[in-house]
N, C-alpha and C positions, 0 to 999 in steps of 0.2 A: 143584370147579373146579381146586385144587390140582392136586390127583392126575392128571385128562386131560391138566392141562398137561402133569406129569412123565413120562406116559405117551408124551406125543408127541414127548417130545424136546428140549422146551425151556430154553434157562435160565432158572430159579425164585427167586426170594429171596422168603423169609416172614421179614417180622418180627414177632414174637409178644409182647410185653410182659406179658401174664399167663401165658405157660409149657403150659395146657394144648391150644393149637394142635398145637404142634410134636410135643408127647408123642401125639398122638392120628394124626399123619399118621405119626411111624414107627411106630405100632401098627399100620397097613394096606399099608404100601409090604414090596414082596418085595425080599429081600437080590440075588437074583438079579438083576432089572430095574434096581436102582440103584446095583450096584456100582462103585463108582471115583468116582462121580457124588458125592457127597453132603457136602458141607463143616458141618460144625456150630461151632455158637457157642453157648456155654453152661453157664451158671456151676457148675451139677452133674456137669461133663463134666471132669475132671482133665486128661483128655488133648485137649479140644477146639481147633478153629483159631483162629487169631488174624492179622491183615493190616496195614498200614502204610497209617494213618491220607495219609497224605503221598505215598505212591507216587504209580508212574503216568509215561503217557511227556510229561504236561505239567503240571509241578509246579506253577507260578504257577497252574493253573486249581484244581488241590488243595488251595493255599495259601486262594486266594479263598473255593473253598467251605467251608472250616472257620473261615475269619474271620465268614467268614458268616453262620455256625452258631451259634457263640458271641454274637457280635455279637444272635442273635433271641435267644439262651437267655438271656442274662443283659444284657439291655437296661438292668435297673435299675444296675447298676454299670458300664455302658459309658460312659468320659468322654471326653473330643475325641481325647484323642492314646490312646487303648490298641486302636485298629482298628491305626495306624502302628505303635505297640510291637510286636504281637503278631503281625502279617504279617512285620514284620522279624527276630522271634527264629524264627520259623516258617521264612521263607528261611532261616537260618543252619541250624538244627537239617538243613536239607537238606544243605547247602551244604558240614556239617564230618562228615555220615555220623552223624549222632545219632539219638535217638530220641526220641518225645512226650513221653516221661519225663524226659527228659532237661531240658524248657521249664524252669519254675522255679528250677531252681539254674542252667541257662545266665544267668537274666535278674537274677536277685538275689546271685549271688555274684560277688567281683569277680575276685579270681583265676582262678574257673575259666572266665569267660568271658574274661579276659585270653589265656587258653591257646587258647583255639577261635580267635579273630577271628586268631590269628597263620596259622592253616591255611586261612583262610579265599583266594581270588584275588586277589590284588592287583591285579585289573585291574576288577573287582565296586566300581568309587567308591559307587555307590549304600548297598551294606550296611556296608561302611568307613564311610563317613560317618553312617552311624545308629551305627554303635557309639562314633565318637568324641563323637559328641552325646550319647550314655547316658552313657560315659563321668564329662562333665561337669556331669551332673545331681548333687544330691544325696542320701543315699538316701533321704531322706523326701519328695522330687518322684518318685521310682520308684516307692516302695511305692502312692502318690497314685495314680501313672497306671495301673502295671498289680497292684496287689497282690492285691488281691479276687480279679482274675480266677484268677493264680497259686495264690491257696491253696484253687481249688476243681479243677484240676487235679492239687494237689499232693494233698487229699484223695481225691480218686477213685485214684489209684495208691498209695494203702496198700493198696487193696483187691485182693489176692492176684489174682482173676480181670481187674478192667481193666487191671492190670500185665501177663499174661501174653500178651493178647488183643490191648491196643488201644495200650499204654504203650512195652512192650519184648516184642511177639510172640514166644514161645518155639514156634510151629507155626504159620508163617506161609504165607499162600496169595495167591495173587492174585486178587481176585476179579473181576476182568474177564474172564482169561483164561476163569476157572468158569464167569463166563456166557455168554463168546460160544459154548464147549466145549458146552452142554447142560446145562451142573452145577446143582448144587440147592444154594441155600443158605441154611441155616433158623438164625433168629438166633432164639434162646429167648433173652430179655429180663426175664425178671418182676421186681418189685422189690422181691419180698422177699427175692432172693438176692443181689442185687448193689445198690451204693447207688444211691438213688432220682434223686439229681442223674443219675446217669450214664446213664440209660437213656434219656433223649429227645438226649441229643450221640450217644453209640454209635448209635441207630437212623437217626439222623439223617444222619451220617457213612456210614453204607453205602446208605444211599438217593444222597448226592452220587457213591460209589462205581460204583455202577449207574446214574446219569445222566455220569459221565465217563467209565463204558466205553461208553453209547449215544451219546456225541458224537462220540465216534471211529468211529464206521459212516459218517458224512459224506463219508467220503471211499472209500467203496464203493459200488459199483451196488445201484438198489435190489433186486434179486435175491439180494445176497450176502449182505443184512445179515441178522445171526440173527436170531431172536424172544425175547426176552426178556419177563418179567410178572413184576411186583414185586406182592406181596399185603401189605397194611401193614396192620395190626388196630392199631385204635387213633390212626388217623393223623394226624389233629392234631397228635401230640406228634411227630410226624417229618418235616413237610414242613418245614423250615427254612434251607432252601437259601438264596441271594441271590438270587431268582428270584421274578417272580410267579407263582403258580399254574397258568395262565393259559397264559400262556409255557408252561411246563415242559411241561405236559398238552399242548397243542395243539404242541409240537416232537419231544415221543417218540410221538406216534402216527406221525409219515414215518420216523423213526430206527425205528421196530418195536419199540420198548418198551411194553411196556402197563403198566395202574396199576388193580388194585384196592384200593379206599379203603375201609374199611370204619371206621364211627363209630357211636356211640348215639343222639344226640340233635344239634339243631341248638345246642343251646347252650354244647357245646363247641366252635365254631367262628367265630374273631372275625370280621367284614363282609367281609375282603378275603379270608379263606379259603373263607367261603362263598359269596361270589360267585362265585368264581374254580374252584369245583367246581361248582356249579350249570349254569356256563355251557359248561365245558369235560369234566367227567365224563359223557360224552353216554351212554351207557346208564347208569341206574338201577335200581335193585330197591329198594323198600320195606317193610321187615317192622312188623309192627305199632308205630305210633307213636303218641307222645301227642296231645291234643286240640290242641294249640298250634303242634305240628309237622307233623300233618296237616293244618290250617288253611295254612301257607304249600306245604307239600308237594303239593296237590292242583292246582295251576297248570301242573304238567307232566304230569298222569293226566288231568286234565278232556277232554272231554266224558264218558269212558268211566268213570273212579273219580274220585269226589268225597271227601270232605275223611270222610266218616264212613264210606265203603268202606275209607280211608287206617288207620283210628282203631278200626276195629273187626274186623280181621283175626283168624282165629283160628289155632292154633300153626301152625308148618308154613308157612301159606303168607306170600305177595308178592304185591304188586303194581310190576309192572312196566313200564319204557317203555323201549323198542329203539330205535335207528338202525340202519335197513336201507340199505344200497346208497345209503347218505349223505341217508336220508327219516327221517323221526322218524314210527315206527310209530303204529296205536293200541296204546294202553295196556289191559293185559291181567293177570287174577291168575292165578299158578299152586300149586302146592304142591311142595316140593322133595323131591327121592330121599331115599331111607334112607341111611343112611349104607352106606360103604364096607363088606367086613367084616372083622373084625381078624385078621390074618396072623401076628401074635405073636410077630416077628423083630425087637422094635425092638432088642436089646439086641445080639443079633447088629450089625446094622445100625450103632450107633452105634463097637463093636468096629472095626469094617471101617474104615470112616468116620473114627478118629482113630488107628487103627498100634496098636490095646492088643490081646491075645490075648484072644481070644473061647472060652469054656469052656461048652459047650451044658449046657445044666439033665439036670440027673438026673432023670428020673420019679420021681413022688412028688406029693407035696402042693400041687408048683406046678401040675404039669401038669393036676390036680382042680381046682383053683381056675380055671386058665384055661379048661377045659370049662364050668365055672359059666358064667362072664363071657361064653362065647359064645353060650351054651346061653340068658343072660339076654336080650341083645342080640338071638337073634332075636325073642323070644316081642316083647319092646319093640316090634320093626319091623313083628311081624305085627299089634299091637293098633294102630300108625298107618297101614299102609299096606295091608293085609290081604292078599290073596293076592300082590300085585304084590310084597311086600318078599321 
């Protein structure tokens, strides 16, 4: 599904949180077809891009969505006043030309935020008057209101890659621009390269990303606006916008955004998430599921697949249920294609992609290895798919 996207033209963001997604789509994408196209994020990648958390041509809506964000992530240390602390040092950090990195010692040092608020507009009462309130606090009412949250910010920017990416971008892009362009952009996330805190804010953060470059099409014909599709593996850990579900889903299907959700089981997902997919995720696919989840899953396949069609699928296929021309199909299984086949430019590709000089392999022992790998992959496709693969 990736890939026809890519093929057609569209803007793509994949975020990947276990790493082998993203490695497996530039194994079959041609350097040719995606050149110029392709933004990577990715903690293996020395040279990859990185964006401003904060951008954007309306920063209060940027602001929102990252209070937001934090606000789901770390609920348990959310206290009355650290939505106000943290929206206000957030304005500022815009306001004096700083960067994410920059949060924690703007809000906990007194000198150096002494020096910012002097740059800040004197005409801006609103942020003046938060600082003179901070100000007056003392710093163990500071530490109280926003400190926890600070030291998990200040934590994730020790980490060499969310410093260069998400903190202080040293290869910054826009990613609106990427996508209303056609661009592709593949956020390899796993956590075992990057700290584990960081990976549901980062995926999170470019999800609001790609919802405030589709809110900006509102004000185009519906003819004009791109096509945008966000593919989220894992997605639970990334819907955490200030938004119901609900909302979001049912506002980017007229913006032209789509949304592939892809999850394991229902019991990663709390009542309001999974309602709010249930009702609003209007095509589904089910690949084999357990007894407990095909028990509540079978209320949208019934008449046609019941709760032990749902339960006892074998590899390969789905069961599936369409909206057609705004009807809710019947419910149907099918078996999915073989995969793509592998093109074996990703290295190229990722060369291209972040400005590093790209040095094609020598023949030799790679090039035998990589005949292996293909040589393996078909006989694979032919033992599941038989002549058709």
């Amino acid at each position: 599904m990736i890939l026809a996207e890519i093929k057609s033209g569209n803007g793509v963001m994949v975020i990947d949180p276990k790493g082998d997604l993203i490695n497996d789509l530039l194994d079959r994408l041609n350097p040719e077809t995606v050149k110029g196209r392709v933004v990577l994020i990715d903690p293996s990648e020395p040279n990859g891009h990185g964006f401003y958390p904060l951008s954007g041509p309306n920063s209060e809506i940027a602001v929102d969505h990252m209070v937001g964000i934090c606000n789901k992530l770390w609920e348990r240390h959310w206290g009355p006043r650290a939505d106000y602390i943290l929206r206000n040092g957030l304005r500022t950090i815009i306001a004096a030309g700083l960067d994410l990195v920059d949060l924690p010692e703007l809000m906990m040092n007194r000198d150096y935020w002494r020096e910012v608020v002097k740059r800040l507009d004197p005409g801006d009462e609103q942020l003046l008057g938060f600082w003179a309130w901070w100000e007056d606090l003392d710093k163990t009412s500071r530490h109280q209101a926003i400190g926890p949250i600070l030291s998990r910010f200040d934590a994730m920017f020790g980490n060499k890659f969310m410093r260069s990416t998400f903190g202080r971008p040293t290869n910054p892009v826009d990613i609106g621009k990427v996508l209303d362009s056609g661009g592709i952009v593949l956020a390899r996330l796993p956590k075992g390269e990057m700290p584990e805190s960081a990976v549901p804010l980062m995926g999170s953060v470019l999800v609001a990303k790609a919802w405030q470059t589709a809110m900006r099409r509102s004000e185009l014909p519906d003819h004009e606006r791109p096509e945008t599709v966000l593919y989220i593996d894992e997605a639970h850990n990334f819907l955490n916008l200030p938004y119901k579900i609900e909302d979001l889903l049912a506002e980017a299907r007229g913006l032209h955004m789509g949304l592939v959700l892809a999850h394991q089981h229902l019991g990663q997902l709390n009542r309001e998430l999974a309602d709010g997919i249930s009702a609003n995720a209007r095509n589904k696919v089910f690949f084999n599921a357990s007894p407990e989840d095909a028990h509540r899953l079978q209320r949208h396949t019934l008449p046609e697949l019941g709760e032990e069609d749902l339960a006892r699928m074998g590899a390969w296929e789905a069961g599936c249920r369409l909206i057609v021309d705004g009807v809710a199909a019947p419910a149907f299984t099918l078996r999915t294609d073989p995969p793509a086949p592998i093109v074996g430019k990703a290295e190229q590709i990722r060369a291209e992609a972040t400005g590093r000089p790209y040095i094609p392999p020598v023949p030799g022992p790679f090039t035998k290895i990589l005949r292996q790998r293909l040589a393996e992959q078909r006989r694979e496709d032919e033992e599941r798919f038989g002549e058709a693969a």
